[in-house]
C-alpha positions as CSV (number, residue, x, y, z in Angstrom):
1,X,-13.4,-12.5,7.5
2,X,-16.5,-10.1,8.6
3,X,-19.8,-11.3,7.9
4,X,-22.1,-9.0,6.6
5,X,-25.4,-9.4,8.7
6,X,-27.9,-7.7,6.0
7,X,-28.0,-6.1,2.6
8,X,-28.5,-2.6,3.4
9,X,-24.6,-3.1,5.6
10,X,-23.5,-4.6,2.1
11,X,-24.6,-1.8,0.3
12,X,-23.4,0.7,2.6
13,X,-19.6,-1.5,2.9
14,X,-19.3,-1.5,-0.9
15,X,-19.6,2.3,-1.6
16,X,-23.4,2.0,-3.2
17,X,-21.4,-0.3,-5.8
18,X,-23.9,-1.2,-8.9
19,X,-23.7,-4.8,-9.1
20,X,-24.0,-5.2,-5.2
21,X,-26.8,-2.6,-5.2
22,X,-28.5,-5.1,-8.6
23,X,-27.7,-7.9,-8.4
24,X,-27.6,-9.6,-5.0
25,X,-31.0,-10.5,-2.9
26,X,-32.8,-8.4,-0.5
27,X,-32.7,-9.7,1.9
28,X,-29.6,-11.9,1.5
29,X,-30.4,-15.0,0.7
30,X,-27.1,-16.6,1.2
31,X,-24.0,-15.9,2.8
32,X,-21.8,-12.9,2.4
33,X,-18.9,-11.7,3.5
34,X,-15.9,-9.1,3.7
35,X,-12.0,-9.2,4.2
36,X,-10.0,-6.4,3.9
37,X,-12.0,-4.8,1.6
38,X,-12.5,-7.9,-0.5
39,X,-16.3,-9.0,-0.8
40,X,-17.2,-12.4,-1.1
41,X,-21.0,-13.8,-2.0
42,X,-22.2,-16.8,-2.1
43,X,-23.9,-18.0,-4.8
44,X,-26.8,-20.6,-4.7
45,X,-28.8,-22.9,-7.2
46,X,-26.9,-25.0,-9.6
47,X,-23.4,-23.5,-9.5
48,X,-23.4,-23.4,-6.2
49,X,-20.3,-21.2,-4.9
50,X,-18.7,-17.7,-4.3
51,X,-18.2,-13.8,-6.3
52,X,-15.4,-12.4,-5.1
53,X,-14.6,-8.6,-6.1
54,X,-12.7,-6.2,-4.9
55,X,-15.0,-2.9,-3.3
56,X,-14.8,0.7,-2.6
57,X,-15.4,-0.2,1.4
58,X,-15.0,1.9,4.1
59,X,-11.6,0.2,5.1
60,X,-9.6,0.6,2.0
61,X,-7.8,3.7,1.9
62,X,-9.0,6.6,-0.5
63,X,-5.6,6.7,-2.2
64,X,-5.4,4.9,-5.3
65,X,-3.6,1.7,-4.8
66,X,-1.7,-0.7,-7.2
67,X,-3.1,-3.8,-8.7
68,X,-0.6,-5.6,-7.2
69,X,-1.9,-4.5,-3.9
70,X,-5.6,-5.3,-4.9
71,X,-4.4,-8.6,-5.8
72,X,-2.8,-9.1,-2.7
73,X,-6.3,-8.4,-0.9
74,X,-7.9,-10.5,-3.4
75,X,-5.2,-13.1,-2.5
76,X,-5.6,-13.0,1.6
77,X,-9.5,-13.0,0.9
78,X,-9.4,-16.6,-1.5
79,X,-7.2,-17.8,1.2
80,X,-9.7,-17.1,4.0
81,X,-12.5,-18.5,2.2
82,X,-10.2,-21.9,1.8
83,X,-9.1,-22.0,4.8
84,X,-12.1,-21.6,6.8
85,X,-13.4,-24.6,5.3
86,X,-16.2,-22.2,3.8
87,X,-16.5,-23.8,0.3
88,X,-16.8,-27.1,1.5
89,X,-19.4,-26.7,4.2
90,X,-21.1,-24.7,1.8
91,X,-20.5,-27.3,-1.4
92,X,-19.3,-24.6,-3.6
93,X,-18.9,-25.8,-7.0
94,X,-17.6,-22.6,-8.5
95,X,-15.7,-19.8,-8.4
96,X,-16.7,-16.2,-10.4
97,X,-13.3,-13.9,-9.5
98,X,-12.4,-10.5,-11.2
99,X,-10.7,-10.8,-14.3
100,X,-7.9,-8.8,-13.5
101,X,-6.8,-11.2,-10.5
102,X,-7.8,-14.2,-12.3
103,X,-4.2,-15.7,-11.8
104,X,-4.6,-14.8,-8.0
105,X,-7.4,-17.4,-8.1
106,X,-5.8,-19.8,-10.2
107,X,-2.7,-19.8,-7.6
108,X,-5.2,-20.7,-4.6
109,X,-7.7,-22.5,-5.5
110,X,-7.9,-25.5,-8.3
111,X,-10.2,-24.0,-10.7
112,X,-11.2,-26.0,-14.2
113,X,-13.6,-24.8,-17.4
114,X,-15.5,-21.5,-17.0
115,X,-15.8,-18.5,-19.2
116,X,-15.0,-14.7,-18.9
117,X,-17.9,-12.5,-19.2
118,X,-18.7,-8.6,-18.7
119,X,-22.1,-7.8,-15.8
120,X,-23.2,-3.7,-17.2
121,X,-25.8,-2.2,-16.2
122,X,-27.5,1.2,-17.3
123,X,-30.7,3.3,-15.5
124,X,-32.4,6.2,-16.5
125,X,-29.6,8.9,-15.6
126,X,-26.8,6.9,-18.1
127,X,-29.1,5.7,-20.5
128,X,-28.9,6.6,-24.1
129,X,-31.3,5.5,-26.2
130,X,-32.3,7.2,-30.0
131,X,-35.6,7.4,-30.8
132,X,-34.7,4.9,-33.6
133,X,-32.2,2.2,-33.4
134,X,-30.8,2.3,-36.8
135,X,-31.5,3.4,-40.6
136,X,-29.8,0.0,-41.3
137,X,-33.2,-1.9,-39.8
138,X,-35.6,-2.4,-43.2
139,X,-39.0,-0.4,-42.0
140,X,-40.9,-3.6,-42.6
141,X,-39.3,-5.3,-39.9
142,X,-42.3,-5.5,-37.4
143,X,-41.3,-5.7,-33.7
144,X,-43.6,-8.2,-31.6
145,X,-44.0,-9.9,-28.1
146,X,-43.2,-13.2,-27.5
147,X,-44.1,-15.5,-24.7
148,X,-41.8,-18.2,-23.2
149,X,-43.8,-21.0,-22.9
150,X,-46.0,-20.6,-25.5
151,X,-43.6,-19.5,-27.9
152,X,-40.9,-21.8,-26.7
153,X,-40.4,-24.2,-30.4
154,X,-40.0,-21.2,-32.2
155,X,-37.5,-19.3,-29.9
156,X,-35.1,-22.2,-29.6
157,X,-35.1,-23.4,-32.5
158,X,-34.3,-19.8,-33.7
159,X,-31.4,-19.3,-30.8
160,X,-29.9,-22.9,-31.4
161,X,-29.4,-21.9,-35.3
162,X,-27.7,-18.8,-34.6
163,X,-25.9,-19.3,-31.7
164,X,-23.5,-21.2,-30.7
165,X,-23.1,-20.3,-27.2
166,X,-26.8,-21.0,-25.9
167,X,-27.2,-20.1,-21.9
168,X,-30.9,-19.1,-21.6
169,X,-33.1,-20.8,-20.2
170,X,-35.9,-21.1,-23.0
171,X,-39.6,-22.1,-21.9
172,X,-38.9,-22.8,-18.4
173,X,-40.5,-19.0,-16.8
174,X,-37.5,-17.9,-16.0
175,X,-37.4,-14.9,-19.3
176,X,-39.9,-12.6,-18.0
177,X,-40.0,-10.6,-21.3
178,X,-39.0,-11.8,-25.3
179,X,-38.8,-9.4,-27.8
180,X,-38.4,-10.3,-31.6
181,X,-38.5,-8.8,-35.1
182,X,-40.2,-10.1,-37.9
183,X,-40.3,-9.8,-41.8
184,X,-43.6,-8.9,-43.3
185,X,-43.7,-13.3,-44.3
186,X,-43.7,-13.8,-40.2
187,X,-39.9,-15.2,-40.2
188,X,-37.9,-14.0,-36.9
189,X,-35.2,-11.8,-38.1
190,X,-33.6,-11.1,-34.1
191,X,-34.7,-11.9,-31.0
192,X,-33.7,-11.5,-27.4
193,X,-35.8,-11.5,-23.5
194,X,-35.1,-10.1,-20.1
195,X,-34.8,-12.4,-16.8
196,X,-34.7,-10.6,-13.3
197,X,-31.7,-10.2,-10.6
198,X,-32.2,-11.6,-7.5
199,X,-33.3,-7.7,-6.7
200,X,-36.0,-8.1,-9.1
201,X,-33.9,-5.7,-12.0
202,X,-34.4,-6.8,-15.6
203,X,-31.5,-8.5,-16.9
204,X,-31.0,-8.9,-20.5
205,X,-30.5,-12.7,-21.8
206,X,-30.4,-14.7,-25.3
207,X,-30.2,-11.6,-27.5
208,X,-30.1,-13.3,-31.3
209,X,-29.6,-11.9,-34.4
210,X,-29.9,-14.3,-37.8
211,X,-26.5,-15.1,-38.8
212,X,-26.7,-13.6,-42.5
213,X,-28.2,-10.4,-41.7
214,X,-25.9,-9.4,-38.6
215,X,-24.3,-6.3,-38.9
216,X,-27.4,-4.3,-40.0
217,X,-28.9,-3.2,-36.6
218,X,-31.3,-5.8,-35.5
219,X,-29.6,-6.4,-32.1
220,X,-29.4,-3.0,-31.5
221,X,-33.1,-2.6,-32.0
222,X,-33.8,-5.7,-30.1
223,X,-31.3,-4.7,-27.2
224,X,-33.0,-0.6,-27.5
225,X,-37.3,-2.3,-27.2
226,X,-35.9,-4.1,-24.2
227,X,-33.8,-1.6,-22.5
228,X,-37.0,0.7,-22.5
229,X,-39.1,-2.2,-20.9
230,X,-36.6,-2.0,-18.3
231,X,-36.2,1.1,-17.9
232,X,-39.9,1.5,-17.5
233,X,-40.2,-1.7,-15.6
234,X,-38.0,-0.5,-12.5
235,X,-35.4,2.2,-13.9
236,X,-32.4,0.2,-14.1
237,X,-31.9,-2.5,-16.6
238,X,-28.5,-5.2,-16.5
239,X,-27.1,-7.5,-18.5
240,X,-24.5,-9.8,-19.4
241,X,-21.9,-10.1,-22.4
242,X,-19.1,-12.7,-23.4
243,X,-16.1,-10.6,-22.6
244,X,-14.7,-11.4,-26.0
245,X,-18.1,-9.9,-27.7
246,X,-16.9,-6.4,-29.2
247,X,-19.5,-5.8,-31.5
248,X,-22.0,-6.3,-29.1
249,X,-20.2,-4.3,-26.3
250,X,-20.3,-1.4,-28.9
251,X,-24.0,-1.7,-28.9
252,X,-24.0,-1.4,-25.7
253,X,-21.9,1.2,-24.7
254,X,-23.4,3.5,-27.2
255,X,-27.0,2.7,-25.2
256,X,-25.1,3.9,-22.1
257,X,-24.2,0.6,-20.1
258,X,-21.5,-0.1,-18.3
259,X,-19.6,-2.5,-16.7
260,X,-19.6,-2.8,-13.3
261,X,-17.4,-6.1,-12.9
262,X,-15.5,-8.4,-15.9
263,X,-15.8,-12.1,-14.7
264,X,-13.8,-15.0,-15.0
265,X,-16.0,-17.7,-13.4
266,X,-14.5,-20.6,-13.3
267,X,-15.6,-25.0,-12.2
268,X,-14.3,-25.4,-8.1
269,X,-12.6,-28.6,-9.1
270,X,-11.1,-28.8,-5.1
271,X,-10.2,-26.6,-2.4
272,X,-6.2,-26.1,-3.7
């Protein structure tokens, strides 16, 4: 494996690819690395491990190939990074692999629970956002600004009784930005807030809608408020989605993200 000194080489290696370009630190603030056109990032803080994704590099050919040829790349790339006795020196607790060569993974390395889950991203030349989300939205629903901390009760206990699948981080700092709407009693009707990349982009997280009243634009209006913060904020905005989501992906999509990797992130339970 080739390790890439700096992010401005990783960049440059992975064809100007989005979520290279969004998503990881400048400058690096862990290892990275590429084989055979196979990059491979390491990933710090509490799941501690590696991404590895296939990129438009300089050393893979400009013909398209088969995915049974990525695969095999992907394949000599998890193998290197077992190997070389990387994951353990590094303590690498899991492993985030392209969906598509999820079996690959599964093959070298003894993965356990994980999900799958789609990273998009829009800026200002893909973005398309209406002046008004919806004529679904009732015109007394009141958009406001909420803060993390100080509005921490209301926010979980909101997210906790309309989703099941809770990730965010609620009242900790880490959502820069939370957006809600409100009836005219006060009552949140959706909800959702923006963390930041490593980079510094605005990420989406914890978008909510109230389970009987889905279906009627709320999350779209939540999702369009924040995506102009972002836009604003540093003209690019990311975000990620269960890969199973559909209705929210069809939000998305018609705002003008778009994936840039499918994920299947996975627990390291050994090196295989």
């Amino acid at each position: 494996m080739q390790r890439v000194p700096d992010y401005a080489t990783a960049v440059r290696l992975s064809g100007d690819d989005p979520w290279v370009r969004w998503s990881i630190a400048a400058p690096l603030a862990g290892e990275v690395w590429v084989h055979d056109g196979v990059i491979l990032v390491e990933r710090r803080g509490s799941r501690r491990g590696f991404w590895v994704a296939p990129i438009t590099a300089a050393s893979v050919k400009a013909a398209p190939e088969s995915d049974q040829d990525e695969g095999r790349r992907v394949r000599a790339a998890l193998v290197e990074l077992r190997d070389g006795g990387h994951l353990q020196r590094l303590g690498s607790r899991s492993l985030s692999v392209v969906q598509a060569h999820a079996a690959v993974a599964h093959e070298v390395l003894e993965l356990g629970n994980g999900g799958d889950w789609d990273w998009m991203w829009v800026d200002a030349s893909t973005a398309s956002l209406p002046d008004r989300p919806s004529a679904a939205v009732p015109l007394s629903a009141i958009e406001v600004v909420l803060h993390d901390v100080d509005d921490a009760e209301e926010i979980s206990a909101f997210t906790h009784r309309h989703n099941p699948h809770v990730w965010t981080q609620i009242g900790t700092g880490r959502v820069h930005h939370w957006v809600g709407l409100r009836d005219l009693t006060g009552d949140l009707l959706a909800l959702g807030g923006a963390e930041r990349e490593a980079t510094g982009v605005p990420h989406l997280a914890g978008i909510v809608t109230d389970r009987s009243l889905r279906c009627r634009g709320l999350g779209t209006a939540v999702t369009l408020a924040l995506s102009r913060w972002a836009l604003a904020e540093g003209g690019v905005c990311t975000l990620g989605m269960f890969s199973d989501n559909e209705p929210a992906r069809a939000i998305y999509r018609r705002l003008g993200y778009r994936t840039a990797r499918a994920w299947h992130s996975r627990d390291l339970l050994g090196p295989g």
